[in-house]
N, C-alpha and C positions, 0 to 999 in steps of 0.2 A: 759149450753152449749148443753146440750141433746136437739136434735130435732131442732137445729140451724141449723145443716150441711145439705146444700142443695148442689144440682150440675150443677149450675150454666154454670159453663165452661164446662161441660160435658166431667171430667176427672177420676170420681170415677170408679173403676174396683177391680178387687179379686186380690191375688194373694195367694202363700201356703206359711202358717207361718210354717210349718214343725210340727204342732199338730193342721191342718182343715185349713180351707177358711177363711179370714178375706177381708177386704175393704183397699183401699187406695187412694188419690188422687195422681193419678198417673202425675209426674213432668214431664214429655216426654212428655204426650198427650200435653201439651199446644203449641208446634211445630205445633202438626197434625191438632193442632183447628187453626194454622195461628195466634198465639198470639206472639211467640217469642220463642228464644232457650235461656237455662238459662244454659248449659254447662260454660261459662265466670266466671257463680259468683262464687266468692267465698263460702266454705262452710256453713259458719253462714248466707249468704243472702239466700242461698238454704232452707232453716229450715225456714227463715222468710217469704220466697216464701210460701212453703207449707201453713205456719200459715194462710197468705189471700187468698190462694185459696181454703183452704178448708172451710172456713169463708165467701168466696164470696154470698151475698145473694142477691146483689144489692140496699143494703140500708146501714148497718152497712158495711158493705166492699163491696165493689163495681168492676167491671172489670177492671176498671182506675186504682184503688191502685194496681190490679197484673200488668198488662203493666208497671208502673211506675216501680216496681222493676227490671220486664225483661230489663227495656229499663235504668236498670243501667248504668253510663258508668265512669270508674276509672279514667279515665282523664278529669272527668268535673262532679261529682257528682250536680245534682240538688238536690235544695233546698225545696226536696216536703215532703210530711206527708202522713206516711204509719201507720194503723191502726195492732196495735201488739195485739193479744188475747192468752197468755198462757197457757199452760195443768195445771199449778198451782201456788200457791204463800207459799212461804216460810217466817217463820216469827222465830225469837228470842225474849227470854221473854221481853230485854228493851226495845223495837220497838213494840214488838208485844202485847203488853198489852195493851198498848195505844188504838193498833189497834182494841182488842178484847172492850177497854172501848167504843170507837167509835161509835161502833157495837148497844152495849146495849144501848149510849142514841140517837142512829137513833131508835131504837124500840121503846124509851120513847117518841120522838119528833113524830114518826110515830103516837104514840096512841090519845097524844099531838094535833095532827091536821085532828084527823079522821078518821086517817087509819087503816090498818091492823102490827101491830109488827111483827106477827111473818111473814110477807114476808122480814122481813129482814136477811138475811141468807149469811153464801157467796155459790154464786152460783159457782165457783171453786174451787177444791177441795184446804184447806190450811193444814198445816201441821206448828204447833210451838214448837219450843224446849226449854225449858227450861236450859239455859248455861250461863245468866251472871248474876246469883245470888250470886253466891258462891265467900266466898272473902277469902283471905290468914290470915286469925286472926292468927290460928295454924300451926306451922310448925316445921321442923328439929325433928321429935318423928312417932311413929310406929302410933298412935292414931290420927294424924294432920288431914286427913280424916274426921273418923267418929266426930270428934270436931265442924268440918268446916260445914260438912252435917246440925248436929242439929243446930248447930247456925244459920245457913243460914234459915231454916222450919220456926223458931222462931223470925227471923226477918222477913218474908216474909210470915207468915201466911194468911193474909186479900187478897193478892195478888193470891195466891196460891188457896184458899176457890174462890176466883173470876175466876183462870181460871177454877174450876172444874166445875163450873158452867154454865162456853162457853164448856167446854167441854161437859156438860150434854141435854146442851139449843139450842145450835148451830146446825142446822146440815154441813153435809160436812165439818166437824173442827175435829182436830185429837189434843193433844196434848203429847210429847214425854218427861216425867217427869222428875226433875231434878236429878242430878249423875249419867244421862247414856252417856255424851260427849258434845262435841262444837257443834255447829248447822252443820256447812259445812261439819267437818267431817262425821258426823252422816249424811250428807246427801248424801256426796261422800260415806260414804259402805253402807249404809243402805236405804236411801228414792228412792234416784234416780233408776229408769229403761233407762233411754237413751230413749229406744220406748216404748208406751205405747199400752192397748186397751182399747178402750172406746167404751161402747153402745152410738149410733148414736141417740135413744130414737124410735128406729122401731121394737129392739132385736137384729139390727146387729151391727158386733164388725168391730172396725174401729181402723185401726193403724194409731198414729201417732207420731213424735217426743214429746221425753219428754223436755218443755218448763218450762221456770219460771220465775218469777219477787220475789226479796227477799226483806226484810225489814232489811239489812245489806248487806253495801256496799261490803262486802268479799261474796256474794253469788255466787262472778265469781268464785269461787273456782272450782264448777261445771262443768266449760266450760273443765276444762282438762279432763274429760267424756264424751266430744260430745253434751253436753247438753246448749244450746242456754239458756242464762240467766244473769240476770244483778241485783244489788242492785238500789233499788228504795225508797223514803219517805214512813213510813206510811200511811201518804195520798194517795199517788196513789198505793199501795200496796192494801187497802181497797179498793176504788175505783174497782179495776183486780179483787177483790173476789165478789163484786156485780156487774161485770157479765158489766165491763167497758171495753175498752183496752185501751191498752197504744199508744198514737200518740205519732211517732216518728219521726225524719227529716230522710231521707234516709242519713246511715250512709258514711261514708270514711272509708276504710277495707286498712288498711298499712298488708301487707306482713313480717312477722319476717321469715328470714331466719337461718337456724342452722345447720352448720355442723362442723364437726370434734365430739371429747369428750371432757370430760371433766378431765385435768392434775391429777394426784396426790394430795392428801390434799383438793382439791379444793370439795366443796358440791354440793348439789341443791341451799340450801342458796346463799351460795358464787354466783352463776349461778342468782337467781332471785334479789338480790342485784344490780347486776352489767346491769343486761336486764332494773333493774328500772331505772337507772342514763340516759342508753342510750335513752330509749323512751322517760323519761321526757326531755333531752335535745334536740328530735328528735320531739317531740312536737305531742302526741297523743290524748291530749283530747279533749273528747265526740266522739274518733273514736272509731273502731274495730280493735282490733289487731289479725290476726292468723299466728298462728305459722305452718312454713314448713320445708321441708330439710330434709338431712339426719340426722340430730344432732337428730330433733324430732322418727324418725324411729326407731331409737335405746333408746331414752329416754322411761324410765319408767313413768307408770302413775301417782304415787306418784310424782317423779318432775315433771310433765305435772301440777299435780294440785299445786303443790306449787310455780309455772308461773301464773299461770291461778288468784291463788287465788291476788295475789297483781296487779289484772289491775288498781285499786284504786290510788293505790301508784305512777305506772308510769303514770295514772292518763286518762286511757282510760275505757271504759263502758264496753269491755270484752276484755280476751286474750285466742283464741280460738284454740282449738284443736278437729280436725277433728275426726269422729268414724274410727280408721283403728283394724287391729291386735290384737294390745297395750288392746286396748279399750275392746274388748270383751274378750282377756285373764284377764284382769283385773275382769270383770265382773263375767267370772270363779272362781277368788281367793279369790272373796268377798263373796261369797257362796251364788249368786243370783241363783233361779232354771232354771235347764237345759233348757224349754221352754221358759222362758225368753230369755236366754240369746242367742237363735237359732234366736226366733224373730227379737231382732237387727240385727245381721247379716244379716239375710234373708231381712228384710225391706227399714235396709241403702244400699244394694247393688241394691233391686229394683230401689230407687227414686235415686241414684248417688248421694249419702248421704255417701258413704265408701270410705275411703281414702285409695288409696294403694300405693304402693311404685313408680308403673311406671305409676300412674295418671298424667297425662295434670296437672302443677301449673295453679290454677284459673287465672284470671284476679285483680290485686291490685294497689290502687292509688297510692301507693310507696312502695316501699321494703328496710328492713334495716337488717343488716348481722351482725351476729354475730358466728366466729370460737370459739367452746366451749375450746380449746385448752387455749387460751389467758384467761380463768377467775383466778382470783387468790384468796387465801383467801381472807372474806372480812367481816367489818363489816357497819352499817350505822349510822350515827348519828352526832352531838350530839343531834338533836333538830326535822330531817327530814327521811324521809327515803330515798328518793332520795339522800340523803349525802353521799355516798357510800366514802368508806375511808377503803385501805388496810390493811391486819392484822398487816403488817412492818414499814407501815406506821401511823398506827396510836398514839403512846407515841408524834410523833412530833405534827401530826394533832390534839391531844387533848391540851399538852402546850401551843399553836398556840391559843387555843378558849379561852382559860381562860383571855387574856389580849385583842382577840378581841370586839369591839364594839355589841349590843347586837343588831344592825340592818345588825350587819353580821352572825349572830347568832352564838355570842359569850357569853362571861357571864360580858365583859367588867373590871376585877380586877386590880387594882392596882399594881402595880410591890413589895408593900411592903405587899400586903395581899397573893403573891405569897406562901410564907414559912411559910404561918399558919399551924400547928399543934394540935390535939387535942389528951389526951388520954382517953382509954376506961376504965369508972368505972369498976374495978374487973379484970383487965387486965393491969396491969402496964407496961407492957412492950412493949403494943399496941398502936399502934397514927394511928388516922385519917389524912387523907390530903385530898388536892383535887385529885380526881379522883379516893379516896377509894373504890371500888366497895358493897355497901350496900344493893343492890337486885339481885341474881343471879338466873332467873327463868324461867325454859322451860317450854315453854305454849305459847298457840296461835293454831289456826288451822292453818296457814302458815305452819309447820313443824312437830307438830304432828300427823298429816296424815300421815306420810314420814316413812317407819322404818326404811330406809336405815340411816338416821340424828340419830334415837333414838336408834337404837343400835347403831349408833358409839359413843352416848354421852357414853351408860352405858358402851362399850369398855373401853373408853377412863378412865370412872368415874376406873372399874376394875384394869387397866394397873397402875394408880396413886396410888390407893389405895395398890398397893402392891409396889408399891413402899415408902409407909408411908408416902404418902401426906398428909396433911389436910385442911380445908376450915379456913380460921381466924375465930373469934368467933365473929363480925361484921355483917357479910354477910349474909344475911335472902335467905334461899336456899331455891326453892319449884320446883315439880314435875307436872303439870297440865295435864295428858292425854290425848288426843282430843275425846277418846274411851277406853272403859272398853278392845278392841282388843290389844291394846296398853301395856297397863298392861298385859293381857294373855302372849303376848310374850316375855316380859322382864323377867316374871317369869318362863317361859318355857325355857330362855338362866342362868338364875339366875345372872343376871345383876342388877335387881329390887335390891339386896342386895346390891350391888355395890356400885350404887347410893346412897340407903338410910346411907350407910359408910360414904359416904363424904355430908351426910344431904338434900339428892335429895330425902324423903319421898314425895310418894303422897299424896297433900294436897285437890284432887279434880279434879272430870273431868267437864272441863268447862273453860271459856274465863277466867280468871285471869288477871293477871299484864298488858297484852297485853290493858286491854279496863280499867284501872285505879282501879282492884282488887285488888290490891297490899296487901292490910290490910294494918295496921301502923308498920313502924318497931322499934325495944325495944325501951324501954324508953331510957338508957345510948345512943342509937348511934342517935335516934332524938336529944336528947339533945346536942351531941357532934357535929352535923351537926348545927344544928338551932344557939347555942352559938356562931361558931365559924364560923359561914356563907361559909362552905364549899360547894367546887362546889363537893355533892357527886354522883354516878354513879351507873346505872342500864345496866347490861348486859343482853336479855332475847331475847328467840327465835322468839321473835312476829312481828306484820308488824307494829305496828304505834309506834311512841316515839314523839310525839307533848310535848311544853311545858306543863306541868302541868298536865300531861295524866297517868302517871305512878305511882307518890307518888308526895305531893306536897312539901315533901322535897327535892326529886330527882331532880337537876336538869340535870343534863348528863347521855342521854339513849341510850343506843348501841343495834341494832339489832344483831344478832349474828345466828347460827348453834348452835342446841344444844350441840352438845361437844365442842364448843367453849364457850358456857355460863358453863359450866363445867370446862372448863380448866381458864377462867375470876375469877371463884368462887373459884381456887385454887389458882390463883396469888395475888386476893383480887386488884386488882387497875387496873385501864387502863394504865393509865401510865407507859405502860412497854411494849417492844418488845418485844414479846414472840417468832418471830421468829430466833433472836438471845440469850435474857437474860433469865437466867429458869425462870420455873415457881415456884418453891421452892426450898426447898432443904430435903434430906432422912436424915434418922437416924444417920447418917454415919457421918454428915455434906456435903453430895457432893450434887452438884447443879445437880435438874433433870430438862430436859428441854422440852418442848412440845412435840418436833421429839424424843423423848424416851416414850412419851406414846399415842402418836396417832395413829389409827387404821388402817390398810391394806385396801385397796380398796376390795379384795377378800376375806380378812377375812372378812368384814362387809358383804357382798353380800353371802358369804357363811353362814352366820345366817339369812338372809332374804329366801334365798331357803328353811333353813330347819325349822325354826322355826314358821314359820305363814302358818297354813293352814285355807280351806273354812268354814271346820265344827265352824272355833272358831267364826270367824262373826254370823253366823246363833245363835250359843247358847249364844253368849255372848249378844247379844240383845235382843231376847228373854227372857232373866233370867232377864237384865236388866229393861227393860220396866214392864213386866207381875210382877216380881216382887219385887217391888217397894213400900217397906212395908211404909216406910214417907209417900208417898204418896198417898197412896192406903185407910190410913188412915184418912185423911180429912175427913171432912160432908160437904157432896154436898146439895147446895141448889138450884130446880130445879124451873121452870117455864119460860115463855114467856119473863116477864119483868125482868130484874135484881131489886133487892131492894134495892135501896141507901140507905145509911148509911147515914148520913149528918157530924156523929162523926167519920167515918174513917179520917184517914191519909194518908191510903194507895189509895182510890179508890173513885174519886167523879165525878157526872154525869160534862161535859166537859160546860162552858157557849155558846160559839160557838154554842151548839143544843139547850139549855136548854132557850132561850132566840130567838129560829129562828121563823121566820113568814110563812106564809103560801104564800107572793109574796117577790121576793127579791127588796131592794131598789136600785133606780136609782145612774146610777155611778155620782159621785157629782164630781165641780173641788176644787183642795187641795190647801186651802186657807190660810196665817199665819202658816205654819208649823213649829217646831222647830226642829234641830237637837239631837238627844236623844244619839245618837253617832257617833266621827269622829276617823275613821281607814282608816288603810293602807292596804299594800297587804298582801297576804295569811292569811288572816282572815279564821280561819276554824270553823268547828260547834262543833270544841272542844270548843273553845272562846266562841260560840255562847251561845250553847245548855246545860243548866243542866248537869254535870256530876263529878262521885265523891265522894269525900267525901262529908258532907253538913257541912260547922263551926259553930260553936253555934253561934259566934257574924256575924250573914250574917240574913239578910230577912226572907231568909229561917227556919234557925235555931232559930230565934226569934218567928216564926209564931207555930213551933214546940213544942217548950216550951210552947207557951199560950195556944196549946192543950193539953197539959200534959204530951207530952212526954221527957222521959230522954235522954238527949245525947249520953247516952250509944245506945242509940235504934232508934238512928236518921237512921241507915243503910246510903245506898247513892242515889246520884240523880235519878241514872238509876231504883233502885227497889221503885222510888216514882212516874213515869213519867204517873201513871193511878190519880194522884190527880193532879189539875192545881194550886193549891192553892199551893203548894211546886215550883213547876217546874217553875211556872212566875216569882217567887223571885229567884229564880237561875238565868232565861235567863240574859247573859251577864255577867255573876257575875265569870268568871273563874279565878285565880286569876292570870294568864298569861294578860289578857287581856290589852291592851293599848290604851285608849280609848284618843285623842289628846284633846280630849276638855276638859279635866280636866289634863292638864301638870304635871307630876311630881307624878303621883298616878300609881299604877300596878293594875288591876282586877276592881271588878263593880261598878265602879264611874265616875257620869259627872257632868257638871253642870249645876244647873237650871238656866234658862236664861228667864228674861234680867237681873235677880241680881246677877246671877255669884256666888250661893250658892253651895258647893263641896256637895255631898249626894249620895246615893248609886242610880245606873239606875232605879233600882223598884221603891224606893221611889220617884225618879225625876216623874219618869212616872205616878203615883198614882197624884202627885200635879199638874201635864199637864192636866190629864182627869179631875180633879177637874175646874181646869181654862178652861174644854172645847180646849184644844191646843190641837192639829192633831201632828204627829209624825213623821219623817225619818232619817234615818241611810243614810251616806255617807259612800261609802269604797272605797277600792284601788281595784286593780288586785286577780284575782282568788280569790274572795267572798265565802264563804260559801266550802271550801274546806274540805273533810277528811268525817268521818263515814257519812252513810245516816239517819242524826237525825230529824224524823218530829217535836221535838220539838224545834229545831232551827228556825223553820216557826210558829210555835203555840206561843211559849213562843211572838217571837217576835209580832207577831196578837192581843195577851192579853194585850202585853203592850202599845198598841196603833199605833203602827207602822203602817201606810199607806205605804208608802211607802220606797226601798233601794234603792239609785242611787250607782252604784260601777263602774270602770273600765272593769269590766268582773266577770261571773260567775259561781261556778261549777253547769253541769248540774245540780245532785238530787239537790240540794237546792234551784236554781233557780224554778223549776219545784214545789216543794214544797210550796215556798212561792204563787204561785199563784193557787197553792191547799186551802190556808188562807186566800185568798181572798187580799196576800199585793199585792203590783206593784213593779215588779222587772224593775228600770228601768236605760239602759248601758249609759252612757257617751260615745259621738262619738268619729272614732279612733282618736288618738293623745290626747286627752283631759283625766282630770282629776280633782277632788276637789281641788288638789294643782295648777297644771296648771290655770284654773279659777282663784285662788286668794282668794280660801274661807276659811273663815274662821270656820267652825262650827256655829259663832254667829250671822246668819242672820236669818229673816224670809224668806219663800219659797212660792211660790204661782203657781202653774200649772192649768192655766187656761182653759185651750184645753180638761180637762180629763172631759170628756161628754160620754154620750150616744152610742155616735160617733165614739168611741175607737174602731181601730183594730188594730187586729197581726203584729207586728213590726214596727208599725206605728215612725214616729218622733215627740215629744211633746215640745210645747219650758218650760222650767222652770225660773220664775224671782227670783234672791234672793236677798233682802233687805237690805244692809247695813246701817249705822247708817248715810252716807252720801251720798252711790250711789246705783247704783241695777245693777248687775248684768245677764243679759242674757243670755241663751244657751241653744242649744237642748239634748235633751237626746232619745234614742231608746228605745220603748216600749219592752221587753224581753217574752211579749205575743208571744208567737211562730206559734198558731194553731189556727184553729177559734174553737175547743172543750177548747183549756185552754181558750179562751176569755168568753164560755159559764160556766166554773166555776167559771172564774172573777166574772162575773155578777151577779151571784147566791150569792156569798160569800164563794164560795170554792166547794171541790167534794162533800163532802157528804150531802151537802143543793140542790145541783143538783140532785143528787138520790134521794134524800128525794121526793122533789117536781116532779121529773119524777115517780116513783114511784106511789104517789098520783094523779098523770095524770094519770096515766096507771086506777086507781081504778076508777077515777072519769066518765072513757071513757068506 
């Protein structure tokens, strides 16, 4: 980026940061140059303004792309591509590993065809954190921690020696060692500046909005900072670090309105629960959501970011909040420095970047209102997070699933497997049923961020405990801090006690249960679930409960508030009102019931006043990082090339580079193709993508064993996603998965065709490329839905997939797959695999895919029946003519490679 910034539009000027003179592209001048007045846009298109006008160089960003954005208009958004360049990229170690593997074999492939390695760098600053290693082995004990800790080093060593090495190798790479928090969080107190200063590469310092693109879909968490940013694949995450941007379509900015507060009892949770049901049924994706109103004015940061962080969920790119007040007293609390923190102030009120109370509302495609008064408690689930299901109502909403169809996302039971019971070895007097609550776990960045949720939990944990509540001896309790700040405060109110009373020890800071951490739970209660085919139940503070995402015994998961996964872990079952039936009963035998130990609205807010000050941020990350004795401990091994191992498990150079050419081949048409798998709607890159546990009898775990390792030490998918030789036997292998072409199976099985042999997806696919057969995936509606997993595009590339035809698709994956070089391509509206009449069991021939291919083009597809064929068009889901130039290539980083090596060769 240094020595990029030119002044094209002749808008750069000074102004006083309140400690000297700095630079800015001033957002006003563009009026006085006769470009357009941007006063209308909203605030997230104002940051995106900035981005291309101070970018404008007339080649990579041009004057057309700022016109196009001034000449937004909310009631007819054009359908044009605007070039996005962030101040940085944020990554997590299961996303980001991959990305750092990437990295080293574009150096191998670079040296490979001539070039220079070490120009492979990112040239934007990235920053990864180490957060979803750590799994819940240990829990309920003062020790569960440091247990967790070593076990984690010991399973993740080769991984670990590997990032010391992009740490040491790399320049502009930072990485943030494991057991100091969750990525968002740590990025909400700690990464983030809001405004930044950057040498322009002349000596002079240039303000500008702190931007970003994350390699996890929760990076919007951000956005409740004023900080423009969005979850994007590994692939195009990479890509932003070497010095790409991001095309984008000019987005659609709906309007959330907010006023009133929010009732008694009722959380932030409760509040972001109930915002996701409305959007998703309001229908926001791949838009912008920003939030306004009075409700916002009054709202704290922490619930701004616990809005922000689930745009995923209601299923928009961001949900944003403007820098006002809020913002920069937050900025104060977190124990950013005084010059910092004047900067924002001073910079967003320059460019009309600061939102103030009697601001002019922007200009929005739509506005949707919600009076915080009307939220109620609430929880989500069993299967979605959009399922939003009241706390009073829930005992009936869970009955109600148990006997529904599992395409209502039910669990489908029998009316006589209704009154199954089990009992607990060593517990005679204990029985399981359906709805036993078997994981009770606060953890996620969604609400650990919050302290206002986490002292109410340890409140609440307090108020029970004296009343001599206890947890059943079933319930596998854990504690996941999003931040070591977290813990400081609980021990600074002696709440941390509390908790650990009713078996809420911390077992680790880091992503847990929320991203399929879970650990296993005992043996007596897997066995009393699995024997007895109970629908058993996870209540946890987190944002995703997809099938098979939490434990795969679990199948009923309830989003919650953490003093509601508290008060879950007390009553041990969903299956119950709790706001009329207690939650237990005291010594006494009298029934205690919620509303006898739930927390004041002012008692909570009065331990947030006094209990968290700036100094603990400051020291507690510091002591955290610097020292970091696991860590610190590794041997780095340093140089240019990384040195594959060919015997790791952990970390193998990617084939995709290892096997690239030095001209990309010509786009060929997709002749005899077979279907590898036929699905329905909300297909997600849970299904998709490696993740998990890995079972011994799977692909995976077989390939595992031939290397030598013990099942004890298989770890899970996520800490194997730098080896492809694990990850491509995963893809599709979820055990949720319902793949139509093999009827009557759950998880990664199709059949090979034309003999109609039942066999696992990898293996099918292994004897397709054998046969030379081309590959495609049919789907339903909203494809590729939920975390941003590049290896939901990789896995599928490895195993031959050319091409997805789907009803529709989520942006990152869509985007992704044509990072791999497959063809995402839409079914025109009204149509469908079902509607056509297909079967899975044709041949497919796309005759048109030539040369000739562009951006949204229409392709006709024939498919071959055993007596007729088929016809129809489908939409090329190519969107830009930059993704048609990685199509072409074979994805992004064979593009760079080869521009790159242009750059050398010229």
């Amino acid at each position: 980026m240094a020595g990029r910034w030119q002044d094209v539009l002749g808008t750069r000027d000074t102004f006083d940061t309140g400690r000297g003179a700095a630079a800015l592209y001033r957002l006003t001048r563009l009026e006085d140059r006769g470009l357009g007045d941007f006063t209308h846009l909203p605030y997230s298109l104002r940051i995106l303004l900035e981005s291309v006008v101070r970018h404008c160089d007339g080649h990579l960003v041009t004057p057309e792309d700022v016109t196009k954005l001034l000449a937004w208009d909310p009631k007819q958004v054009q359908a044009e591509e605007i070039p996005f360049l962030p101040a940085r990229v944020i990554l997590q170690d299961f996303t980001g590993v991959p990305a750092i593997v990437d990295l080293a074999a574009m150096r191998s492939a670079m040296q490979r065809l001539g070039g220079s390695p070490s120009r492979i760098n990112p040239l934007v600053p990235a920053d990864l954190v180490v957060d979803h290693s750590i799994q819940v082995d240990f829990f309920g004990s003062p020790d569960a921690l440091e247990a967790n800790v070593r076990r984690e080093f010991e399973r993740n060593r080769e991984r670990y020696e590997f990032l010391r090495w992009g740490q040491e190798s790399l320049a502009n790479f930072r990485v943030i060692p494991p057991n100091v928090g969750i990525v968002h969080q740590v990025n909400l107190e700690y990464l983030a500046r809001t405004v930044f200063l950057r040498d322009d590469g002349t000596g002079q310092s240039v303000a500008i909005p702190d931007t970003l693109v994350g390699t996890d879909s929760h990076t919007t968490m951000i956005n409740g900072l004023g900080v423009v940013g969005w979850g994007v694949g590994g692939i195009e995450a990479e890509a932003v670090m070497l010095g790409q941007p991001v095309y984008m379509l000019l987005p659609e900015v709906v309007g959330m309105e907010l006023t009133g507060e929010l009732p008694p009892g009722a959380t932030a949770t409760d509040l972001v629960l109930t915002v996701t049901q409305i959007l998703r049924a309001h229908g926001v994706v791949g838009k912008f959501v920003e939030f306004f109103g009075e409700g916002v004015t009054t709202m704290s940061l922490p619930d701004r970011a616990t809005l922000a962080n689930m745009a995923p969920e209601y299923g928009a790119t961001m949900g944003f909040f403007p820098v006002d007040e809020e913002t920069v007293a937050y900025l104060r609390r977190t124990g950013r420095p005084v010059d910092e923190v004047e900067l924002v102030e001073r910079y967003t009120k320059e460019q009309l970047l600061f939102r103030s109370p009697d601001a002019p509302t922007p200009s929005y495609c739509d506005v949707v209102r919600l009076d915080l008064s009307t939220v109620e408690p609430s929880l989500a689930g069993p299967k979605r997070p959009q399922d939003r299901v009241s706390l009073a109502g829930l005992k009936e909403a869970f009955e109600a699933s148990l006997t529904a169809p599992p395409q209502e996302r039910g669990f489908g039971l029998s009316p006589e497997q209704l009154t199954v019971e089990a009992p607990l070895p060593d517990h005679p007097d204990v029985r399981l049923k359906h709805g036993s609550v078997v994981i009770a776990a606060i953890t996620s960045c969604t609400n650990t961020s919050n302290p206002s949720v986490m002292l109410a939990a340890g409140l609440l944990a307090q108020k029970a405990a004296e009343k001599g509540l206890a947890v059943p001896p079933y319930v596998k309790t854990s504690l996941a801090p999003g931040s070591r700040v977290v813990t400081h405060y609980l021990h600074e109110t002696g709440l941390d006690q509390s908790l650990a009373q009713l078996g809420f020890y911390t077992v680790g800071y880091g992503c847990t249960t929320c991203i399929g951490n879970s650990g296993p739970l005992p043996e007596p209660v897997a066995q009393a679930v699995t024997e007895n085919e109970l629908v058993a139940a996870a209540v946890l503070s987190g944002n995703r409960n997809f099938e098979g995402r939490v434990n795969p015994l679990v199948k009923a998961n309830y989003l919650a508030s953490p003093p509601l996964v508290v008060a879950f872990a007390l009553a041990g079952i969903v299956d119950r009102d709790l706001t009329s039936e207690p939650l237990g009963k005291d010594p006494q035998g009298h029934d205690v019931f919620l509303r006898d130990v739930w927390p004041g609205r002012d008692e909570v807010q009065s331990l947030v006043d006094s209990a968290i000050q700036p100094e603990q941020f400051v020291t507690e990350y510091e002591t955290a990082i610097a020292g970091n004795e696991h860590w610190n401990r590794i041997e780095v091994s340093a140089g240019d090339l990384y040195p594959w191992d060919p015997k790791s498990t952990y970390i193998q150079e990617p084939p995709f580079l290892s096997e690239m050419q030095k001209d990309p081949e010509p786009i060929r048409p997709l002749r005899n193709a077979r279907v590898l798998c036929l699905l329905g709607d909300s297909v997600t890159t849970d299904h998709i993508s490696p993740a998990g546990a890995i079972p011994q009898d799977s692909p995976a775990g077989r390939y595992l064993v031939e290397q030598g390792v013990d099942p004890r030490d298989f770890n899970s998918y996520g800490s194997r996603r730098g080896n492809d030789r694990v990850m491509v036997r995963g893809t599709f292998a979820n055990i949720r998965l319902r793949n139509l072409l093999a009827p009557g199976t759950e998880g990664g099985w199709t059949r090979h065709l034309p003999d109609g042999e039942v066999m696992t997806i990898y293996d099918a696919a292994m004897r397709y490329r054998e046969e030379g057969v081309p590959l495609i995936v049919l789907a339903g509606k909203e494809y590729g839905t939920g975390s941003s997993r590049d290896w939901a595009a990789k896995g599928t590339y490895l195993l031959g997939v050319r091409a997805v035809l789907a009803a529709s698709f989520e942006r990152i994956h869509r985007s992704n797959l044509v990072g791999m070089g497959v063809l995402p391509l839409e079914f025109l509206p009204g149509q469908t695999w079902q509607s056509l009449g297909l079967t899975g069991e044709e041949t497919f021939d796309i005759p048109d895919l030539t040369e000739n291919l562009k951006p949204r083009q229409t392709l006709r597809v024939e498919a071959h029946g055993e007596s007729e064929t088929t016809a129809f068009e489908v939409r090329v889901r190519i969107d830009t003519p930059v993704e048609m130039e990685y199509y072409r290539n074979g994805g992004i980083l064979q593009t760079v490679i080869r521009q790159l090596l242009q750059e050398e060769t010229t």
